[in-house]
C-alpha positions in Angstrom: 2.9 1.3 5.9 2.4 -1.5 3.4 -0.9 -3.8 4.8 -1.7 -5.4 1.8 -1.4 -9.4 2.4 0.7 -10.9 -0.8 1.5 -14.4 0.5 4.5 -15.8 0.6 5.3 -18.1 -2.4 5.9 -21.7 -1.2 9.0 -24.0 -2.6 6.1 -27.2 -3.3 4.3 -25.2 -5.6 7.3 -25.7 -8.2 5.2 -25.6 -11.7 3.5 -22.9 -11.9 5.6 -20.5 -10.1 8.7 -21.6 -11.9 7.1 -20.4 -15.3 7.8 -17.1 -16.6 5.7 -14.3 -16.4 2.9 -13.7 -18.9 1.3 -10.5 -17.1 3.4 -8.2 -14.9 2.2 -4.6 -14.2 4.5 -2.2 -12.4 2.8 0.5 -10.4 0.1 0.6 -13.4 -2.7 3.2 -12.1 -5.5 5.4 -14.2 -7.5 8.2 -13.1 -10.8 9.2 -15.2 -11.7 13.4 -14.1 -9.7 13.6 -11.0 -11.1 10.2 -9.5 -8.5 7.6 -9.3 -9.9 3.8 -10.7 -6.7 1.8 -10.1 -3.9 3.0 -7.3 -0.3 1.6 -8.6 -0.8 -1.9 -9.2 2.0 -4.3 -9.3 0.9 -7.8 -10.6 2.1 -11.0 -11.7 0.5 -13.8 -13.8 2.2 -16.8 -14.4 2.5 -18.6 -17.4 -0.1 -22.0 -17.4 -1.8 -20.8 -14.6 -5.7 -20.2 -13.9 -5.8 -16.6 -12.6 -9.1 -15.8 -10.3 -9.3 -11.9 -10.6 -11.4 -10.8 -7.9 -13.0 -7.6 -6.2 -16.3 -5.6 -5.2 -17.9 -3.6 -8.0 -15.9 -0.7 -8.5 -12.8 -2.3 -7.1 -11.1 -1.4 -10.6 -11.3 -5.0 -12.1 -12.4 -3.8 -15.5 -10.4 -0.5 -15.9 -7.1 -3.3 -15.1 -8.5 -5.4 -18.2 -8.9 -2.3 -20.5 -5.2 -1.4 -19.5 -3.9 -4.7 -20.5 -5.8 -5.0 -23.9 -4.8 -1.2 -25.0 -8.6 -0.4 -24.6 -7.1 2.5 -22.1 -4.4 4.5 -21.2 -2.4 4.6 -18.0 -2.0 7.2 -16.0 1.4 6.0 -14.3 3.3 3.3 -14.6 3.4 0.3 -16.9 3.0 -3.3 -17.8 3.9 -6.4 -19.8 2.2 -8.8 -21.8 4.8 -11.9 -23.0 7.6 -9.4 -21.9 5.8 -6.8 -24.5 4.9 -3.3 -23.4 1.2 -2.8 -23.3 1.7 0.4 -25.1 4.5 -0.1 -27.5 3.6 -3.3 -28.6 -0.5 -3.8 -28.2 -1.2 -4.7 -31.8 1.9 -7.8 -31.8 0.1 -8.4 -28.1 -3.4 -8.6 -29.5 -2.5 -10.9 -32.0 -1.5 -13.3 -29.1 -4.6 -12.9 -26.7 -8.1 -14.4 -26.5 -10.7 -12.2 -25.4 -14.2 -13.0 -24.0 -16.2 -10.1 -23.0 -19.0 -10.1 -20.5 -21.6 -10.3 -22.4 -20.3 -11.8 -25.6 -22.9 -11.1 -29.1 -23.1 -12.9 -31.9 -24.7 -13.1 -35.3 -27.9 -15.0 -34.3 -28.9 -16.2 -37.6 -25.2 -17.7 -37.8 -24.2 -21.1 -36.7 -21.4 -21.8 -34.3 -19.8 -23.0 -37.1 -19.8 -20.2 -38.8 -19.5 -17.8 -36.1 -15.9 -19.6 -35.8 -15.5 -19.7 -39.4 -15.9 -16.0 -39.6 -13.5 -15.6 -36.3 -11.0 -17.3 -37.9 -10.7 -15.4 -41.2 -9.1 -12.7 -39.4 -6.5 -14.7 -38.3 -5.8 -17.3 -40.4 -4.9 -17.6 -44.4 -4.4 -20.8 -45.8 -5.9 -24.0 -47.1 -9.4 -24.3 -46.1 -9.2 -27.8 -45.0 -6.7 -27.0 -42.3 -8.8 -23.7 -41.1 -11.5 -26.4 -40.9 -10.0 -28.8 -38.5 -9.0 -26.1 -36.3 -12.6 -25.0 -36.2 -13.9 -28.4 -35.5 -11.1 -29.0 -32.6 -12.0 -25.7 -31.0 -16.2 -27.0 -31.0 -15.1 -30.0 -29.6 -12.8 -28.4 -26.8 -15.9 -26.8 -25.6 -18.1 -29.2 -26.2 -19.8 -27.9 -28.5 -19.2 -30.8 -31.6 -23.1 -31.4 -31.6 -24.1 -28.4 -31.9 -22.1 -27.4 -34.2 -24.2 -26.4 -37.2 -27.4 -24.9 -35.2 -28.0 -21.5 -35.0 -26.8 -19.5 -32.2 -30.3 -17.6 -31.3 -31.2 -21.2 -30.0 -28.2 -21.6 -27.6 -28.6 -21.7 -24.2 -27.0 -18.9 -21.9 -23.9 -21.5 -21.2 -23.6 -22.4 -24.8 -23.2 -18.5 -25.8 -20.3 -18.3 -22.8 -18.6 -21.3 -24.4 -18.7 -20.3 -28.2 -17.2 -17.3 -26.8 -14.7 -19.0 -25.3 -14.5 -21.0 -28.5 -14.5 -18.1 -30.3 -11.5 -16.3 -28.4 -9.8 -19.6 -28.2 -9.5 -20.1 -32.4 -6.4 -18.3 -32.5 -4.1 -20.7 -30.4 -3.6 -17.4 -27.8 -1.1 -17.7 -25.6 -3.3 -15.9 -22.9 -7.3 -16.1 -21.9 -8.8 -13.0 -21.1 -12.0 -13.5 -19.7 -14.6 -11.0 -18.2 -17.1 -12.6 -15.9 -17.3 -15.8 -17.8 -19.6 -18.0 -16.1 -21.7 -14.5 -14.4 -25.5 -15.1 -15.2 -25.3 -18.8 -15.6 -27.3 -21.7 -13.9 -25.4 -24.3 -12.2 -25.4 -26.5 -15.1 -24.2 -23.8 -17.4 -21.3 -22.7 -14.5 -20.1 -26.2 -14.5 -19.6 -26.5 -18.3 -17.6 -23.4 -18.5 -15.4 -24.4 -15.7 -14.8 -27.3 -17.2 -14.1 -25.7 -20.1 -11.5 -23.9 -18.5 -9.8 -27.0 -17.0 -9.1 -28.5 -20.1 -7.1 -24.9 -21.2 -5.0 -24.8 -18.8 -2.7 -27.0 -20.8 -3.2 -24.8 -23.9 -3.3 -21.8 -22.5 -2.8 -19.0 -19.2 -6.2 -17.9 -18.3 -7.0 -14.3 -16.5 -10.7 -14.2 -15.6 -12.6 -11.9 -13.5 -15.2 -12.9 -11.7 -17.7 -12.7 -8.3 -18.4 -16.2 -7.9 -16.2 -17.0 -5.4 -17.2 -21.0 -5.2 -16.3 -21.0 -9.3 -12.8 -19.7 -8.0 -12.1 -22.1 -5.0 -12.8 -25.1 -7.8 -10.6 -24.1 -10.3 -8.0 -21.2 -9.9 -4.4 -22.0 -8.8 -3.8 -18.1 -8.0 -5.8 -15.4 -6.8 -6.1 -11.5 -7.2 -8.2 -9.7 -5.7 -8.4 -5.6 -5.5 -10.4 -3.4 -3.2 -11.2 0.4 -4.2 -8.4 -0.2 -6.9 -6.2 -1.6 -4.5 -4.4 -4.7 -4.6 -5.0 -6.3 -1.2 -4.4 -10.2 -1.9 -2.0 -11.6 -4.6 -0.7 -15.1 -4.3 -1.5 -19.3 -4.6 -4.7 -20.0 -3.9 -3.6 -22.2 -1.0 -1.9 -19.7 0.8 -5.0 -17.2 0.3 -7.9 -19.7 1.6 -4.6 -20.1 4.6 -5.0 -16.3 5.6 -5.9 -16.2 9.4 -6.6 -19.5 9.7 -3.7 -20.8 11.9 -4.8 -18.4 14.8 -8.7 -19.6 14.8 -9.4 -22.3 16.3 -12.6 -24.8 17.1 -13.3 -25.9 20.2 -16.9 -28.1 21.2 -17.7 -29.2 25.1 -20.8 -30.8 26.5 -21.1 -30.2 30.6 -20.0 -27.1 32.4 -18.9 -24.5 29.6 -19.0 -21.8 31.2 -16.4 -22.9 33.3 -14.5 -23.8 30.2 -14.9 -20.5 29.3 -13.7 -18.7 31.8 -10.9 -20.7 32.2 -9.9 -20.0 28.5 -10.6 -16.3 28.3 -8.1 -15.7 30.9 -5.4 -16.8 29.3 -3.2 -14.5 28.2 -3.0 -15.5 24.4 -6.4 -16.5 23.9 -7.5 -12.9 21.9 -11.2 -14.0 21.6 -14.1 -16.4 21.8 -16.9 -16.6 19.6 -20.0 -19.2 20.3 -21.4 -20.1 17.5 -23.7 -22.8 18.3 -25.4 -23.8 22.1 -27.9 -26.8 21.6 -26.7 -29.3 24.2 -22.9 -28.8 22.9 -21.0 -25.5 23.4 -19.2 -24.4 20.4 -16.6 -21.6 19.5 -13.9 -20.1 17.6 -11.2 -19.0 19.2 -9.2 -16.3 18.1 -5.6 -17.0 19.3 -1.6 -15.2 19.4 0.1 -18.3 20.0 -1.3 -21.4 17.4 1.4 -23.4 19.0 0.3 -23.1 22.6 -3.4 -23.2 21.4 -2.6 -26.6 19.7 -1.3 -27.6 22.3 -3.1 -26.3 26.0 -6.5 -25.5 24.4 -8.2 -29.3 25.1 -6.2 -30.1 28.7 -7.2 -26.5 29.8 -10.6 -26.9 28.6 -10.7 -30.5 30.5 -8.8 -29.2 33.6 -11.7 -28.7 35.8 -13.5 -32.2 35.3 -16.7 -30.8 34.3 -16.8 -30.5 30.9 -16.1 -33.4 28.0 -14.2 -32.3 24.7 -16.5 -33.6 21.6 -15.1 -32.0 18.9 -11.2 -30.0 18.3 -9.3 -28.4 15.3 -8.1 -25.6 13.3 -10.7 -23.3 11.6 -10.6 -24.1 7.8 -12.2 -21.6 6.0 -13.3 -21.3 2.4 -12.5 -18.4 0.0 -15.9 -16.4 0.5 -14.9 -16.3 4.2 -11.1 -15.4 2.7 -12.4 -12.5 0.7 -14.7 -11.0 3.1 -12.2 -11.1 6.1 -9.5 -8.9 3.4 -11.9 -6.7 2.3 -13.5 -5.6 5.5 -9.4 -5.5 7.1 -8.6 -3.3 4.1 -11.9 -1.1 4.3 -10.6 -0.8 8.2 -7.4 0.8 7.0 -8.7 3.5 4.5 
């Protein structure tokens, strides 16, 4: 049986799930000695969109990256890049991609400048003025204009990660391939690169992996996220941080709560009850069957004997660490 939760795509999120695919994967697996990295994955990116790619160590994040830039082999199955097999057509495919890798290096003694300068010449031939401007529009794009002509040995850890996002963005790609591109940083540094990345997504499709969960809640549209090299949660952001949450609900008294409590545990669609605070007010989640009846019944029934007052009522919103966990310990369940 199929348990992986793939959210259902939603009619108001018109732009980016009405643009064509840039990454699809088709039952795309790869086994190293008899040990199986990636089960059959079946992906989609969308064209435009910020991709979170998401997982565990060892959840097969970095053997699906190798796959898609030719740096490996499949075992089964297949993929796309631009409608472009990853096999057939990986040197046409390169040519169109920006890659940042985790820990990007550079010549130290080099400006960024020159580091782009030197980038370029693989891509570009043609008048030097125009090869130029293109340099100086990528600097600026990363904010890097005043800092242009320093050497890189005195960059800061964030600077790096943007001149290597510079640096993998000098080649107008129509895809963003980015390994862990704000890992190691200080908050500073994290909030540069993300904004970084904002101002992309009009350039540019952007597939980053990552374990900062926070750094995906603030600026991915969709999610992915794979668990021992299985996909478990593929869809809009929205409808990931969603997952679960219409059945958990809050609930705060002040008075008698144990009789709220007993009053609410025996009811037949109340699964379970949580406390989760007791200093003066009561406070739980409640894990309901029926979010209708519980929007509903939950406040008179917790009111019906007279001795309790309701301070505080609502739906559990949760945030994507909570999202994440929640998937991964269901899916670790199943195995």
């Amino acid at each position: 049986m199929d348990t992986t939760f793939k959210p259902q795509l939603m009619n108001d999120l018109n732009f980016i799930e009405s643009q064509p695919q840039v990454i699809q994967t088709i039952g795309l697996s790869k086994t190293y000695k008899g040990v199986q990295a990636l089960q059959p994955l079946n992906l989609e990116v969308r064209e435009h969109s910020i991709c979170g790619f998401l997982g565990p160590n060892g959840a097969g994040k970095t053997t699906t990256i190798k796959l898609l830039l030719g740096l490996a082999r499949p075992t089964s199955g297949s993929g796309q890049i631009f409608g472009l097999d990853i096999l057939g057509a990986n040197d046409e495919i390169r040519r169109r991609v920006g890659y940042l890798a985790q820990d990007p290096r550079f010549y130290e003694y080099m400006s960024a400048r020159e580091t782009l300068r030197f980038t370029a010449g693989f891509f570009y031939e043609g008048p030097r003025q125009t090869i130029e401007e293109r340099i100086a529009e990528t600097l600026d794009l990363v904010g890097l204009s005043d800092k242009a002509d320093r050497p890189v040995k005195g960059f800061s850890g964030g600077e790096r990660q943007r001149l290597g996002i510079a640096q993998a963005q000098v080649n107008y790609p129509d895809l963003l391939i980015l390994d862990e591109p704000a890992a190691a940083l200080d908050p500073i540094g994290r909030k540069d690169v993300l904004e970084v990345m904002e101002r992309l997504r009009k350039h540019t499709t952007i597939f980053y992996s990552t374990h900062i969960l926070d750094d995906v809640q603030r600026v991915s549209d969709t999610v992915i996220i794979l668990n021992h090299g299985t996909l478990v949660a593929q869809g809009p952001i929205e409808e990931v941080l969603a997952w679960g949450q219409a059945s958990v609900f809050n609930l705060t008294v002040q008075g008698d709560a144990a009789a709220v409590e007993s009053r609410l545990r025996s009811l037949p669609w109340v699964v379970g009850m949580e406390m989760i605070s007791k200093n003066g007010r009561v406070s739980w989640q409640i894990r309901v069957s029926d979010p209708e009846q519980a929007e509903a019944q939950l406040v008179p029934l917790a009111l019906a004997g007279g001795g309790a007052t309701v301070c505080e009522f609502g739906r559990r919103s949760q945030n994507l660490e909570e999202v994440f966990m929640n998937i991964v310990k269901e899916n670790n369940h199943e195995r």
